[in-house]
C-alpha positions as CSV (number, residue, x, y, z in Angstrom):
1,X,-4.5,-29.2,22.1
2,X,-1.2,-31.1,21.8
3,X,1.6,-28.3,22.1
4,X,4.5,-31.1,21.2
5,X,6.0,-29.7,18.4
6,X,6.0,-31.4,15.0
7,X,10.1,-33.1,14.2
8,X,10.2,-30.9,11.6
9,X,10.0,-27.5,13.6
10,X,12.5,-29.2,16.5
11,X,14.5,-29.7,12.8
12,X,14.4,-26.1,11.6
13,X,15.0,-24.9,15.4
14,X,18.2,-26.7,15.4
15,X,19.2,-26.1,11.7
16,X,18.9,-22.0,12.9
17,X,20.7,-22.9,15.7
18,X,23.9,-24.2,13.7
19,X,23.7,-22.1,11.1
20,X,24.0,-19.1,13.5
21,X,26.0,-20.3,15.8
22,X,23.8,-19.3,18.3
23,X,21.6,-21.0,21.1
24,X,17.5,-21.0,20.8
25,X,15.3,-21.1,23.9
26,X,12.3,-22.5,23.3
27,X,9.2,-21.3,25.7
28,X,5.2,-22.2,25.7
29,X,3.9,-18.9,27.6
30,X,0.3,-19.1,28.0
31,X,0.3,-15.8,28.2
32,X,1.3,-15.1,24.5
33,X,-1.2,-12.9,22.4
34,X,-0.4,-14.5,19.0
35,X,0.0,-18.5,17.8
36,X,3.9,-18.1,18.4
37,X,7.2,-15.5,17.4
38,X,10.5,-16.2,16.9
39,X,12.5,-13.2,18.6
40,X,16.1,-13.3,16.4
41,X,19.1,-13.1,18.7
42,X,20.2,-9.1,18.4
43,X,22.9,-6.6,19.9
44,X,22.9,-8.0,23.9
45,X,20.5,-10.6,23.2
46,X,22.9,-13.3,22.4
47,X,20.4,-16.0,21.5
48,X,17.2,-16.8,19.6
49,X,13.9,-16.5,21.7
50,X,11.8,-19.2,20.4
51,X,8.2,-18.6,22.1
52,X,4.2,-20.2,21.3
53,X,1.1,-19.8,23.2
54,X,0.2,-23.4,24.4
55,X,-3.3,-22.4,24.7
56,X,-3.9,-21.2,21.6
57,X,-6.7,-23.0,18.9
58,X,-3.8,-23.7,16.2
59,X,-0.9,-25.8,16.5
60,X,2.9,-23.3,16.4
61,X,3.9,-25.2,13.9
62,X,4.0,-23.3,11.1
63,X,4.7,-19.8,12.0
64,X,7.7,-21.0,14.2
65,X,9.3,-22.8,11.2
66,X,8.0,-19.6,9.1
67,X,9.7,-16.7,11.4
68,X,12.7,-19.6,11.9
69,X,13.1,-19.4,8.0
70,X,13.0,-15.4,8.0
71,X,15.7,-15.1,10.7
72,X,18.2,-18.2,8.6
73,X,17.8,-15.2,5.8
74,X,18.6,-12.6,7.9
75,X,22.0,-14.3,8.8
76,X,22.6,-15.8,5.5
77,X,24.8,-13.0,4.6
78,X,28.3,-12.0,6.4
79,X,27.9,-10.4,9.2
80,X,29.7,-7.2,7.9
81,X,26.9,-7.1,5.2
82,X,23.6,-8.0,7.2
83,X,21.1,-4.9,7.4
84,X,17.8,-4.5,8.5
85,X,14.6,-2.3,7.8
86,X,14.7,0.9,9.4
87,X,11.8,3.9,9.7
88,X,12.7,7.1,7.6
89,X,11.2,10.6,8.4
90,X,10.8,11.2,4.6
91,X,8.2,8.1,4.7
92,X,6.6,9.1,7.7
93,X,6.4,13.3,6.0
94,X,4.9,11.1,3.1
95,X,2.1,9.7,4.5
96,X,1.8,12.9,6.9
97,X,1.4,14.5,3.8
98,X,-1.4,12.5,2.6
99,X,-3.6,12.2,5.5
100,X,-3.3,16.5,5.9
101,X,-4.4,17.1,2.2
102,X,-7.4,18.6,1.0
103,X,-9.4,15.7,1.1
104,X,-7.6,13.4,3.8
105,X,-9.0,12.5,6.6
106,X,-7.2,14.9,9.0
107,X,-10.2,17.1,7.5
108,X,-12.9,14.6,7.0
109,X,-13.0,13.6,10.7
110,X,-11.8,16.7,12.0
111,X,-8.2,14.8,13.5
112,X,-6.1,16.5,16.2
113,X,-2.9,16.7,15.9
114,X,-2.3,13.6,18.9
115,X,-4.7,11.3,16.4
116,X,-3.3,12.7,13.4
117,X,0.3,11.4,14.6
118,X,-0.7,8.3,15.8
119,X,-2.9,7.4,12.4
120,X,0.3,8.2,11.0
121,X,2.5,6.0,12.3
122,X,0.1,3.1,12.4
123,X,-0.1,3.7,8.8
124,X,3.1,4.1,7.7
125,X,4.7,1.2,10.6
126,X,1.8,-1.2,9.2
127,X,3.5,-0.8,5.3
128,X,6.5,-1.1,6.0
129,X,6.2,-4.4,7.9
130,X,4.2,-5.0,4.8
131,X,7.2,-4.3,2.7
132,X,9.7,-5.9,4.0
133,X,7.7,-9.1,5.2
134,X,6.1,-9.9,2.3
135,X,8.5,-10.8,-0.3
136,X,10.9,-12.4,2.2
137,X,8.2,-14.1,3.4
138,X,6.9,-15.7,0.4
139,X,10.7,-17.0,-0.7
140,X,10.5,-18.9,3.0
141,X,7.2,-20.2,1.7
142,X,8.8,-21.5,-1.1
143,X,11.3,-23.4,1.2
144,X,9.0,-24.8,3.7
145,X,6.9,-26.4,0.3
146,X,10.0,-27.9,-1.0
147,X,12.1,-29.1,1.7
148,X,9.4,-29.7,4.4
149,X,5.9,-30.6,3.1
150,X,4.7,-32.5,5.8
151,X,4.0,-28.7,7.1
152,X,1.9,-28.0,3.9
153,X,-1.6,-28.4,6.0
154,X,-0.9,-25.6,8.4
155,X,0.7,-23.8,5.9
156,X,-2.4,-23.5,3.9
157,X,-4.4,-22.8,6.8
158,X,-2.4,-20.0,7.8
159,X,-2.4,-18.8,4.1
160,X,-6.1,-19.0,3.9
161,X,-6.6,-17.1,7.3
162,X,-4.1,-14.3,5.9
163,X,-6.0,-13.5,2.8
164,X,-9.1,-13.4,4.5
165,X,-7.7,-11.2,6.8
166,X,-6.3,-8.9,4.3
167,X,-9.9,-8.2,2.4
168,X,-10.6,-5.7,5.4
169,X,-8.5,-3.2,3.8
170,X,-11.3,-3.0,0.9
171,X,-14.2,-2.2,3.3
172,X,-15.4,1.3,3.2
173,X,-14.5,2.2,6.6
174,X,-10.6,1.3,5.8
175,X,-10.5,3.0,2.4
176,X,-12.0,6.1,3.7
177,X,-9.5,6.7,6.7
178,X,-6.5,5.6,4.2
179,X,-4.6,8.0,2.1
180,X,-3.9,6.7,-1.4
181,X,-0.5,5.9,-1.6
182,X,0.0,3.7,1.1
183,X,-3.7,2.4,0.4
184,X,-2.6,1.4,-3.1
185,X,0.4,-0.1,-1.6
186,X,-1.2,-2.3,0.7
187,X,-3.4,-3.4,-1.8
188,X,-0.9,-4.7,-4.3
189,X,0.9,-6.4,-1.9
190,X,-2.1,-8.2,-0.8
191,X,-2.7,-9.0,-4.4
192,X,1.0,-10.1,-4.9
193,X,0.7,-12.5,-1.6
194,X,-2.7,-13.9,-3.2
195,X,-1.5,-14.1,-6.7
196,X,1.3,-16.1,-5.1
197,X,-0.9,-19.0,-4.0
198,X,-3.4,-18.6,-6.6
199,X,-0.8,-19.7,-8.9
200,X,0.3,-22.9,-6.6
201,X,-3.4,-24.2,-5.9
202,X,-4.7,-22.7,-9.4
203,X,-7.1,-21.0,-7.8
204,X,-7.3,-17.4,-9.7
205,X,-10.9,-16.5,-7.8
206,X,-8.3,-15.4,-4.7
207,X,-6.9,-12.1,-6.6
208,X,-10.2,-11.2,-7.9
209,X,-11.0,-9.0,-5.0
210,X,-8.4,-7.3,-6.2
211,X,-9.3,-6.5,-9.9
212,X,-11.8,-3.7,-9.2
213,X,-9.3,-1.6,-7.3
214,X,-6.9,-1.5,-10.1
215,X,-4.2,-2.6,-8.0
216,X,-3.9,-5.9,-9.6
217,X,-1.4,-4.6,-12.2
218,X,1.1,-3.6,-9.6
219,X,0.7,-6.7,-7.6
220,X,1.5,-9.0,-11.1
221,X,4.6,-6.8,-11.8
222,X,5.9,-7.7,-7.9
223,X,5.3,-10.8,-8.8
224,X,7.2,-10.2,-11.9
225,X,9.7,-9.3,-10.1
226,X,9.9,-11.8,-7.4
227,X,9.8,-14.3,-9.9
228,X,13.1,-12.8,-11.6
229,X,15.2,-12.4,-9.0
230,X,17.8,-14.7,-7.6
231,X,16.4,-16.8,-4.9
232,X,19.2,-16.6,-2.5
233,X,19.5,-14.4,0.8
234,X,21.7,-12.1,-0.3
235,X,18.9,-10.5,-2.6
236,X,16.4,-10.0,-0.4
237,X,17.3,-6.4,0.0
238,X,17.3,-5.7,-3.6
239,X,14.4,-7.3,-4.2
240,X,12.3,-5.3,-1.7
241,X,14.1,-2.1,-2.8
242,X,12.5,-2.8,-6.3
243,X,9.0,-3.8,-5.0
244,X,9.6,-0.3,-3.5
245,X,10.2,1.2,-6.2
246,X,7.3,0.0,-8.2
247,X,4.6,0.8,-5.6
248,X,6.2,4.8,-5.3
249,X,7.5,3.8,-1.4
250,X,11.3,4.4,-2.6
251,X,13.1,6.6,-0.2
252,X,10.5,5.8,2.6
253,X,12.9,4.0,4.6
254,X,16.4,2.9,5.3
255,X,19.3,0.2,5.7
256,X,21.2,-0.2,8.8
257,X,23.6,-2.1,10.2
258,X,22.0,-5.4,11.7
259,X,23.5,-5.8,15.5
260,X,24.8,-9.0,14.8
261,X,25.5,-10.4,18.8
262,X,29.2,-10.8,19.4
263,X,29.1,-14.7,19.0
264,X,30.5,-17.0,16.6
265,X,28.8,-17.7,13.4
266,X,29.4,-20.5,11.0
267,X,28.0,-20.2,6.8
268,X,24.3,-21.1,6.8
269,X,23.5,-24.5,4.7
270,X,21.9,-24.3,1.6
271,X,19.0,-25.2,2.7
272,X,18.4,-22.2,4.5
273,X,17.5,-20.4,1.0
């Protein structure tokens, strides 16, 4: 395939870089295991590590500018005030909890204490990547549809392949080796992300998988929420602090201090939000 990147992603590579104040290296590495990731610059790592598989079936396109848009958010804010998503021992006790009760799988499959911990933490890492990407994710959506459609092709595409994706978590095999809380978690916030485009494309067929579960009424009060909330970077911590709250995760994680590299920074445009 042609790995020449589209004018619009050199655009939004350059529009991070100025609105940081901080270089990006771009780098095809064949040996890549996804489409592409944008590494933010972090603590030491004084720039942003722009990086796409060259190899791979689908063009970088869009999950460059998408990641791109995530990190212009995470810088939006002062310096002083930018946090990030941290783990919490409460969340992981939570899910712990869960998969050691009566009926969870700990006891169903007869777990050891080495599989127990490490179910545990790919349950409980998995939602709260979940939790924090989601909703951020979905406002960059928003700004990649209005200020660069000419991405809209790979942007469905990429949409498409998520929700697909994301029905494996209603197989048996899933359910059964999933404690409820973060299972109904997951769940609504696959049904938010579908009701999200369902509502663009008016196509309401992509939440029905949803329905059954009865996790459709949490995912249409995220939505709710998303919807009512101020659009601009500064809320995205609030807003995933109230998705929190209305899927029973609050107090399953933390804010710290985002290690902000010892560089110069400039106010991001507008057009970052």
């Amino acid at each position: 395939m042609d790995t020449e990147l589209r004018p619009s992603t050199l655009e939004i590579i350059e529009l991070l870089e100025s609105a940081t104040g901080l270089p990006a290296q771009v780098t095809a590495v064949a040996s890549l295991d996804t489409i592409a990731v944008v590494k933010p610059a972090r603590g030491a790592q004084a720039a942003h590590h722009v990086m796409f598989n060259p190899m791979a079936d689908e063009p970088p396109d869009y999950l460059i500018c998408h990641e791109c848009g995530i990190a212009l958010r995470q810088y939006a804010p002062p310096p002083e005030d930018r946090v990030e998503m941290a783990p919490d021992e409460q969340g992981r006790q939570r899910v712990e909890e869960q998969l050691r009760g009566p009926k969870g799988p700990v006891h169903r499959y007869r777990l050891d204490d080495e599989r127990t911990s490490s179910l545990r933490d790919k349950l409980y890492g998995g939602m709260m990547l979940q939790l924090r990407s989601t909703p951020v994710g979905l406002r960059v959506d928003e700004w990649l549809m209005e200020h660069y459609p000419d991405l809209g092709d790979l942007q469905e595409s990429f949409a498409m392949g998520k929700m697909a994706d994301d029905l494996a978590i209603l197989s048996a095999d899933v359910r059964s080796i999933t404690p409820p809380r973060p299972l109904m978690a997951s769940l609504a916030l696959n049904g938010a992300y579908a009701e999200f485009w369902s509502r663009l494309w008016g196509q309401p067929e992509l939440v029905t998988p949803y329905r059954d579960p009865g996790s459709y009424r949490d995912a249409r009060a995220l939505m709710r929420s998303f919807d009512a909330a101020p659009d601009d970077p500064a809320h995205d911590t609030d807003l995933i602090d109230e998705w929190a709250l209305t899927l029973g995760l609050s107090g399953w994680y933390r804010w710290r201090t985002f290690p902000t590299p010892s560089a110069p920074t400039v106010t991001p445009p507008r057009a970052a939000s």
